[in-house]
DOSE-61086 format. One record per residue: x, y, z of N, C-alpha, C in turn. Coordinates in steps of 0.05 Angstrom, whole numbers, plus 5000, padded with zeros to 4 digits. Layout:
residues N
XYZXYZXYZ/...
end
This chain:
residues 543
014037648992014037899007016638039002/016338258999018538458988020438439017/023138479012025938399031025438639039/026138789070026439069087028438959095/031539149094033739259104033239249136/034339119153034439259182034439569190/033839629207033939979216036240019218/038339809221041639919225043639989203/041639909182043139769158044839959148/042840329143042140569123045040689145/045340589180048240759189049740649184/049740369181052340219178053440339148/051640319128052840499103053340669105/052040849119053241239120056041159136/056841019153058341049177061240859157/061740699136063040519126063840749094/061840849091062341099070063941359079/063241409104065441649122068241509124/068741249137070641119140072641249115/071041089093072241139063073041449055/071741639063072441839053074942009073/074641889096076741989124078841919106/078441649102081841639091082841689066/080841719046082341839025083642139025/081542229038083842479050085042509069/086042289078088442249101091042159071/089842049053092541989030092642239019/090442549012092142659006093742859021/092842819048094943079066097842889067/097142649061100242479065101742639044/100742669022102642749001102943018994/101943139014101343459016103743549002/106743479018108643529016109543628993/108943418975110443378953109543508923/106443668944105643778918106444028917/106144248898106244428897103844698910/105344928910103645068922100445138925/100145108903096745148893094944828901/096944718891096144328895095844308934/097844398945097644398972095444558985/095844798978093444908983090844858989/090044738956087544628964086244388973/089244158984087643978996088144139030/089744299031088844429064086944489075/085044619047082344779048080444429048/080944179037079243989041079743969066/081643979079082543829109080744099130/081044319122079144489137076044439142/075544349110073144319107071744099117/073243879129072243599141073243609171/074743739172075443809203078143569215/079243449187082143259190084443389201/086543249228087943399228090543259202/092943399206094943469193096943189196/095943099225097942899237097542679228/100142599223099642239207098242119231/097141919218096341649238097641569254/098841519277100741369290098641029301/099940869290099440509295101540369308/101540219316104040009332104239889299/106539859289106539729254106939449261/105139249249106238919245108438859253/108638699268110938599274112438379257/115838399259116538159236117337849251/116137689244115237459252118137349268/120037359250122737169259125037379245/125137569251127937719236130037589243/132537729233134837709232137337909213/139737939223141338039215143937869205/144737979181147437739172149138069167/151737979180154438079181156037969159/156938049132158637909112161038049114/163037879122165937979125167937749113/169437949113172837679096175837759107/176837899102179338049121179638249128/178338449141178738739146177238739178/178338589198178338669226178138929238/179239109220178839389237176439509238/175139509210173139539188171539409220/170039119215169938909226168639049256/170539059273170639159297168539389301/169539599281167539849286164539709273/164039619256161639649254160139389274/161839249284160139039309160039219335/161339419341161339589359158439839353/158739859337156440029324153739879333/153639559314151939499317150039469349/152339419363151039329390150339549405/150039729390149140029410146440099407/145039839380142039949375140739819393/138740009402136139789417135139629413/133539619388131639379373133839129376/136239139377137938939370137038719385/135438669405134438419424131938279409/131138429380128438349367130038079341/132138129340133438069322135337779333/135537519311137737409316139937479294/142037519306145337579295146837349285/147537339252149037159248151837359229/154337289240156737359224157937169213/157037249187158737069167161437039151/162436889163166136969145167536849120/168436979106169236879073171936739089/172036409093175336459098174236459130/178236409140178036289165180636519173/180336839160182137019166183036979202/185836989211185337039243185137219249/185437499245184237669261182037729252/181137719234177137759238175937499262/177337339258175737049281176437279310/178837399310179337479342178237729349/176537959325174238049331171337969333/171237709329168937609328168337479360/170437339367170737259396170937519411/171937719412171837879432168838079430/167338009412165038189417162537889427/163937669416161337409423160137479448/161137509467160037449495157537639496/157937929485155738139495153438119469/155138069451152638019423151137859432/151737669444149637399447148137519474/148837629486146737729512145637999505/145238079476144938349465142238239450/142637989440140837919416139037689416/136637689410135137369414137037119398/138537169397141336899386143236959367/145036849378147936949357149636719339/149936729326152436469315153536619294/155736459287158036549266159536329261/159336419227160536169212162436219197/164036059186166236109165165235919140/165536049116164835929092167335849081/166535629074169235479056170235669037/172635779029173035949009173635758987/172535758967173335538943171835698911/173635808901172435928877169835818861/168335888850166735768834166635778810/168336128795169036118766172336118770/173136038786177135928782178936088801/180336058803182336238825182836458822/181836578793182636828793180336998788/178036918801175637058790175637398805/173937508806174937768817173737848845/174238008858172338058888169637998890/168938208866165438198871164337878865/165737708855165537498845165337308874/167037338887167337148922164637238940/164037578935162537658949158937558943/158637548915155737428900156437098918/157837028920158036728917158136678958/159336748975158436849000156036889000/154637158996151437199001149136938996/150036848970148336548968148636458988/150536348993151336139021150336219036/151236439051150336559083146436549085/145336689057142936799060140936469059/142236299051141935999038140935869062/143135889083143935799109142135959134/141236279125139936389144137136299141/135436279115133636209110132135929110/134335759099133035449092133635329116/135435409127136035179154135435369180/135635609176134535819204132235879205/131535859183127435959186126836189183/128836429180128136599186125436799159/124336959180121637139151123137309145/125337529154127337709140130437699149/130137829138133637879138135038149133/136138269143137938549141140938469131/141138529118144238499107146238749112/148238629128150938799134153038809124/154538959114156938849116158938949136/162538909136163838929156164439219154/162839409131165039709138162239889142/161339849169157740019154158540129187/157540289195155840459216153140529218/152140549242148740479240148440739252/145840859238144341019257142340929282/142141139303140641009316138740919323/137340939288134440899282134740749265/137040519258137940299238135740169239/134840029252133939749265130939829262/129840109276127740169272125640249241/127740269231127240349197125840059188/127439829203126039639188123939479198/123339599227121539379243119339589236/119439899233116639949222116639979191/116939869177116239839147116839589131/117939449152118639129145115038979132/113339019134110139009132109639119107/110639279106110639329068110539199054/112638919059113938839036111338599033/109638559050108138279054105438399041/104738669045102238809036101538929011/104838959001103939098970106538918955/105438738933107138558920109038808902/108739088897110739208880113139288900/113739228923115039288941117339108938/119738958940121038738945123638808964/124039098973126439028995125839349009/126639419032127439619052130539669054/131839949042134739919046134940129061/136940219078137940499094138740639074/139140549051141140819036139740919011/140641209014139341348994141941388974/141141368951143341348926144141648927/142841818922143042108920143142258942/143442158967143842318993146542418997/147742598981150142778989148543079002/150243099026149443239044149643579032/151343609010152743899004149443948980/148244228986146244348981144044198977/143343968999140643868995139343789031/138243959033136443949059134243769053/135143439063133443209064131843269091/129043079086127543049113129142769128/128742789147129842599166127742329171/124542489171123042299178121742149153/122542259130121342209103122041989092/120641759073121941579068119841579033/122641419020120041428986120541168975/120341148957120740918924122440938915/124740718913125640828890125940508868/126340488839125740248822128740238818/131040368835133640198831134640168845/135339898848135739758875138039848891/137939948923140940128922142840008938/142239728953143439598970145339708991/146839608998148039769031146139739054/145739589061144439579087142339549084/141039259079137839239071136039029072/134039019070132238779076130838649059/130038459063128138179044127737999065/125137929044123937759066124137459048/123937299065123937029061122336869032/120736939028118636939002120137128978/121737228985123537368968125737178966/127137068973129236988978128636698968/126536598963125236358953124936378918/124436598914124636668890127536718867/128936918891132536908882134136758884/133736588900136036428918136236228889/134236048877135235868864137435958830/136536278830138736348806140636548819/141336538836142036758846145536768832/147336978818149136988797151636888812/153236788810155836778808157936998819/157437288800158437548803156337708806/157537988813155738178796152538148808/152538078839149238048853147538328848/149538518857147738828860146438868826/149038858811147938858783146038758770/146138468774143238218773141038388777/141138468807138138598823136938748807/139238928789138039248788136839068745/137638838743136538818716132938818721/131938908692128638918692127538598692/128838378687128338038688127838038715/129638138728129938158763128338298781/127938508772127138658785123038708779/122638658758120538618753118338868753/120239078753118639328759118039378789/118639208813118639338837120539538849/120039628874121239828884122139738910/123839888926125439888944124440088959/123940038990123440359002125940459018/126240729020129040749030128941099041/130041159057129941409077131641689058/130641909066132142089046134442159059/134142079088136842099100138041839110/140241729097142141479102142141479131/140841149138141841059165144240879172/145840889145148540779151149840989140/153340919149154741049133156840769129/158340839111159940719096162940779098/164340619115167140739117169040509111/169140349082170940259065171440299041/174440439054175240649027176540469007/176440109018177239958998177039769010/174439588979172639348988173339308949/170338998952170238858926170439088902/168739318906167739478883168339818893/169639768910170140048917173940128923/174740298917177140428913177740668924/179840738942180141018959178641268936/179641298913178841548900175641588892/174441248884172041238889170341348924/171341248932170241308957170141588965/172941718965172742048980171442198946/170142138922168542348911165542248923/165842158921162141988919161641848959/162441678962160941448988161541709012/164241849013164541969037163742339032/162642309017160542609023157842589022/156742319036154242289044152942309068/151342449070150642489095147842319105/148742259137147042069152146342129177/144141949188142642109212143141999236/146242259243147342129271144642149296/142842269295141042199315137742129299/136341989323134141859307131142159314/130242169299128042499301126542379314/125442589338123642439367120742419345/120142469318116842429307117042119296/120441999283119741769280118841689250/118241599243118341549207115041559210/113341549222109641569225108241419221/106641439204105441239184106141179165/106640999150108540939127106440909101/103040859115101640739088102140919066/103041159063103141339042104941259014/106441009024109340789011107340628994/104140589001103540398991102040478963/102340258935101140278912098340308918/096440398898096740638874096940928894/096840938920096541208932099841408918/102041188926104441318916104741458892/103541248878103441288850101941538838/100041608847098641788842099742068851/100142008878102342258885104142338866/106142218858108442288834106742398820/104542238804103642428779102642708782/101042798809100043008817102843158819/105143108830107743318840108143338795/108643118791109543208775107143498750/105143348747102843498738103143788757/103143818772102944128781105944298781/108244188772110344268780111644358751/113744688744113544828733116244618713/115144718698117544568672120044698660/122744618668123644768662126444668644/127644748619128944618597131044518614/133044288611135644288617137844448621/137144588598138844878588139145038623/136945048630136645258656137845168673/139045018674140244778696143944828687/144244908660146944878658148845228653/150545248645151545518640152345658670/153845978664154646018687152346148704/149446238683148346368702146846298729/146146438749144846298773142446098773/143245918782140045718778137545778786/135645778781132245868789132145688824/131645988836130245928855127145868863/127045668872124845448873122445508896/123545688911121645828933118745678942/119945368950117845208965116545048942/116045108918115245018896117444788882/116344588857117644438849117244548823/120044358807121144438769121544188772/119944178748120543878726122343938702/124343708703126143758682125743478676/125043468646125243298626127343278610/129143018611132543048607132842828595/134742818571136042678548137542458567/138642238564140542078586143742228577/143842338554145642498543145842768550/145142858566144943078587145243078620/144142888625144942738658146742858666/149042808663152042748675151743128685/151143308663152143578666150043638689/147543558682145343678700146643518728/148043208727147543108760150143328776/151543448755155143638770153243838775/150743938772149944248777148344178804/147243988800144943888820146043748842/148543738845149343468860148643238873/147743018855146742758859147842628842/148442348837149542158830149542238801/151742148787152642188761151442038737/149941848752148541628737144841608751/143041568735141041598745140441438772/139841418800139241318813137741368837/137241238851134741348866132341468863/132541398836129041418823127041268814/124541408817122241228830120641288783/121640988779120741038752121741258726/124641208741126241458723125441728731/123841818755123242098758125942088780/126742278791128242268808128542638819/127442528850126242808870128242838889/129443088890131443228903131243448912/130843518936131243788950132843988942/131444188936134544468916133344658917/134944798923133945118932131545278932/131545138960128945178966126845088967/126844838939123444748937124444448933/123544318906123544038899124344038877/126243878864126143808838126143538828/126043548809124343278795125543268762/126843098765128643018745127642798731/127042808708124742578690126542568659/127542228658127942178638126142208612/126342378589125242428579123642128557/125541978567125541698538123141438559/124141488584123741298596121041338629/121041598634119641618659116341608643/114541468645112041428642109941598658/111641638677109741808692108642148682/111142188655110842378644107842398622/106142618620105142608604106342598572/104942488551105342508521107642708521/105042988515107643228506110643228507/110943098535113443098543115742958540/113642668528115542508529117642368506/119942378500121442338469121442078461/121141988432119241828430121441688405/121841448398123541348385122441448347/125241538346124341578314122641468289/120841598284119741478257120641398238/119941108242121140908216123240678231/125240748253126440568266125340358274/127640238262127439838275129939878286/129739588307132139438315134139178293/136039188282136838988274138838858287/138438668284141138488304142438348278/146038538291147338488276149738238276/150438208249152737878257154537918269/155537778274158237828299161238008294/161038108304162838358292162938558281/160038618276159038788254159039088268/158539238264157839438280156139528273/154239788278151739818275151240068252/153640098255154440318231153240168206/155739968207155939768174152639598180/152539528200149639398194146639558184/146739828187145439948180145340008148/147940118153148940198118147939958105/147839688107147939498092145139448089/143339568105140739538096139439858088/141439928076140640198066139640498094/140740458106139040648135141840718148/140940858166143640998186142340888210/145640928229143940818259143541028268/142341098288141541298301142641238331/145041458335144641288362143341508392/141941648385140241748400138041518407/137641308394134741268386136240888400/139040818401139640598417139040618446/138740778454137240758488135340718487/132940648462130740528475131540178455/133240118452133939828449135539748471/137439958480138639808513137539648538/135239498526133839358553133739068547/133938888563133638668560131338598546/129338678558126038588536127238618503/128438818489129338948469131238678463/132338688481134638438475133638088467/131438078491130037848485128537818465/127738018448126238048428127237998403/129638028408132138028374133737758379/134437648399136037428415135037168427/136637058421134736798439136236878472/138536968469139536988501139436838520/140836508510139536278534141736318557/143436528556144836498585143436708603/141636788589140337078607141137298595/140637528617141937858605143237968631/144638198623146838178653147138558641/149138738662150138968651152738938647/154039108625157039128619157639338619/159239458612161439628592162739628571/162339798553164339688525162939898508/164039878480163340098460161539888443/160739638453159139448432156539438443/155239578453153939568468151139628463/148639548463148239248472148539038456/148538818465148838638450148638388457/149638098441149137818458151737728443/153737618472155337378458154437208442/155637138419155336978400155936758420/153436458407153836258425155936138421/157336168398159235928392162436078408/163036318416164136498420167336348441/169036368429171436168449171936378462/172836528459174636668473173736948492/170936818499169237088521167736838540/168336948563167236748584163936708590/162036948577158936788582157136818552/158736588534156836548510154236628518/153036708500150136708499147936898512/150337018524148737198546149037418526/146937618537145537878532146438118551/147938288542148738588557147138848550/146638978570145539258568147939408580/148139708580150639838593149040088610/149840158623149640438636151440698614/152640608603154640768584152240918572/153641088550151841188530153840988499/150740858498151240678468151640828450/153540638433155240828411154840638384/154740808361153740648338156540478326/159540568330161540498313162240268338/161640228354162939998367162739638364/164739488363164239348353166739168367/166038818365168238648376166838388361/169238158361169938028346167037818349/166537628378164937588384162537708394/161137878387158737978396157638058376/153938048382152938188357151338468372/151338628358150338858364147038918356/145639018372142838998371142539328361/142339458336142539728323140239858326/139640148325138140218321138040408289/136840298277136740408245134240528235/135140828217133140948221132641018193/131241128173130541038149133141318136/134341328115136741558100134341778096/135542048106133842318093132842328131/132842188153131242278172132942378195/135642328187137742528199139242548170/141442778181142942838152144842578155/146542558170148842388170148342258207/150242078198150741958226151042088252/153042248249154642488260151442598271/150142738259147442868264145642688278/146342408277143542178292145442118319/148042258326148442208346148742518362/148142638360147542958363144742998368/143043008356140343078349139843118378/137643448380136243338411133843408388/130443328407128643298405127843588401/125943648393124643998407122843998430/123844148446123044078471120444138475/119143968488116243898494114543898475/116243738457114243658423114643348426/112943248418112242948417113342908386/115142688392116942578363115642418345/112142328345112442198338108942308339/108342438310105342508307103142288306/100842368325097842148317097542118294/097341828303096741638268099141478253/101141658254104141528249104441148267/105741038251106940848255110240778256/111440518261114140568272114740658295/117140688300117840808323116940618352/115040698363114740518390113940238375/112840208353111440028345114139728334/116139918326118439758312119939678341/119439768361121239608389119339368391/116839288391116139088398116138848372/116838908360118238658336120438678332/121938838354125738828346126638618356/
end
């Protein structure tokens, strides 16, 4: 006998199919924002048409099972003082247990620690504070950031394996909190457990200088470089880092692609810390007053509150970027530089598709960090006069369509050269020029692992040899074997005694001279690299 459906069956599907469609257009009024005029427009006219309002969802967000906060300090009591004073002024602070951790058995950091014990511990579901043995691990003369990587192990080691805890907020002694610190992480701490491309929550926005950029307060995004200063992980994270976790150089580690694995960080467009050490491991008075102390942060918390956050979550995010970027007006570098007035943006967004050899001029016009950061896949979105802009590495943001995107020269391979060689002579020697437009798409570890055995790993440097891998046999450089990428702009003539240089060589006749392969721009919004042709992307994955 033929099977009949119950009579409930035909609403339960109409009524489970509405569900579905409520909320897909609840994801796109989430991203309303970010699109452009025409793009906004007409999901208003969907939201009319279904009768949705405008207002995010408001939910009570998951709660975090066993948090906690770690304080990392070493000698700066004054520092010290203000930010435990800070701290104890947040509310959530009773959700949280407090541990301060000390490099060293400094006395006056111990005698700000005792004079705030009594109210911390009746402030917080539990307090303790420890002092870590100070005992070098690469020799007595290793450098700051070196004590500080080697601390965080310990403390985070000690908060997790023997405290239990599911997250952790990391402090250090020179921070100030907004008054919505604490809250940033108890509603989006749930992120990190729901969408595996997620791996930390930080307060700080890399690009938040306050001078011509009207951030949202309640807004929060993606970004794929890790920006640390005040931030979170959860325990299952920490299971994963903890057993390699580096020596030196932790923030650096994070931000490598081995490490980082292509996840993202979510983080507020307006900083809920501020930063007032004008001299720490990695920071220096002159560093500090161009860059850390013209950032602006949110001395009060906005009565709407950060909302619903699901808009943070993959593929909805994802899709958003491509729509902002797809509807948003394109506009050369060129327009961005010179004395004339910059294009006003009048609520609308410009995409600029940019050389890494152009950056620096476009980040002094735009004012945001000098080096790419706080971007979500190499796009990177900034409030400017008036509307949005959207700054897209031309070599590297994927989110870009084809047309747009510059594409490693035809005919280029990678060669990995002998030790000392430079990329000049290693080229010449196989009849080719290097190109060093065309070494920023060998600057990556994968690139590196591909030419290298690299059994110490891959790390970032500095230098004119750049990239490259210590020679293993190498006396006189302290991490044989290892593999460097730079933030620099790679240069073809650089060269050192121990290292080999990973080149980019490109066939004679496809620039005139050298001189010209380190010059060359692309033609803009022409694809370098015609259908059907071979080489080029094809020669990175056998370099």
């Amino acid at each position: 006998m033929a099977r009949r459906d119950p009579p409930y069956a035909s609403l339960l599907t109409g009524t489970l199919c509405l569900l579905i469609f409520v909320e897909l257009v609840w994801v796109q009024l989430r991203f309303a924002s970010v699109l452009p005029g025409n793009q906004r427009d007409a999901v208003n006219s969907v939201a009319r048409d279904v009768g949705v309002s405008h207002a995010p969802l408001h939910q009570d967000p998951p709660s975090l099972l066993n948090p906690a906060i770690i304080v990392f300090c070493y000698d700066r009591p004054g520092y010290l003082n203000q930010t435990l004073t800070s701290l104890a002024a947040l509310p959530e602070l009773a959700d949280f247990t407090l541990y301060i951790s000390q490099d060293g058995n400094h006395t006056g950091v111990q005698g700000v620690i005792e004079t705030h014990r009594a109210a911390l511990a009746a402030l917080t579901a539990g307090f303790e504070s420890w002092q870590r043995p100070r005992v070098p691990q690469l020799g007595p003369r290793q450098p700051g950031h070196a004590w500080l990587a080697q601390h965080y192990k310990w403390g985070l080691d000690r908060l997790f394996l023997k405290g239990g805890h599911s997250h952790a907020v990391i402090v250090e002694d020179d921070m100030l909190f907004s008054p919505d610190f604490l809250t940033l992480f108890m509603e989006t701490g749930w992120l990190l457990d729901a969408d595996p491309t997620l791996w930390c929550i930080s307060s700080w926005n890399d690009n938040g200088f306050s001078k011509d950029h009207h951030w949202d307060p309640t807004r929060l995004f993606r970004t794929s470089y890790f920006p640390g200063l005040g931030w979170m992980l959860s325990s299952r994270l920490w299971e994963e880092l903890g057993p390699a976790w580096p020596q030196q150089h932790w923030d650096h580690w994070m931000r490598m692609e081995g490490v980082a694995r292509g996840r993202d960080c979510v983080v507020p467009e307006v900083n809920r810390n501020r930063n007032i050490g004008e001299v720490g491991a990695n920071m220096d008075r002159a560093a500090f007053r161009k860059s850390l102390q013209t950032m602006g942060w949110a001395r009060e918390a906005p009565a709407a509150g950060f909302g619903d956050v699901r808009y943070l979550l993959q593929p909805a995010y994802d899709a958003a970027a491509r729509a902002a970027v797809a509807g948003a007006q394109i506009l050369p570098p060129a327009a961005l530089r010179g004395a004339a007035p910059p294009p006003d943006l009048r609520g609308g967004a410009a995409l600029v598709p940019y050389l890494q050899e152009d950056y620096a001029r476009l980040a002094r016009r735009t004012g945001v960090w000098a080096f790419p950061r706080g971007h979500y896949r190499f796009l990177t979105s900034v409030p400017w006069r008036g509307g949005r802009l959207l700054l897209a590495d031309a070599r590297r943001c994927d989110l870009l369509p084809g047309a747009l995107r510059t594409l490693p020269t035809p005919g280029m391979r990678g060669v990995a050269a002998e030790p000392g060689v430079s990329c000049s002579a290693a080229c010449r020697a196989r009849g080719a020029v290097c190109s060093k437009a065309d070494l920023h798409f060998l600057n990556t570890c994968a690139a590196l692992m591909r030419a290298f055995p690299c059994p110490q790993g891959c790390s970032l440097e500095w230098g004119q040899d750049l990239p490259n891998m210590v020679a293993e046999g190498a006396r006189n450089h302290s991490s044989p074997g290892t593999c460097y990428v730079t933030q620099q702009m790679p240069q073809c003539r650089g060269q050192a005694p121990e290292t080999r240089r990973l080149c980019a060589c490109v066939p004679p006749g496809t620039v005139a001279d050298e001189a010209a392969a380190a010059v060359r721009r692309p033609r803009f919004l022409r694809p370098r690299v015609r259908a059907g042709e071979t080489g080029g992307a094809e020669a990175l994955a056998g370099a």
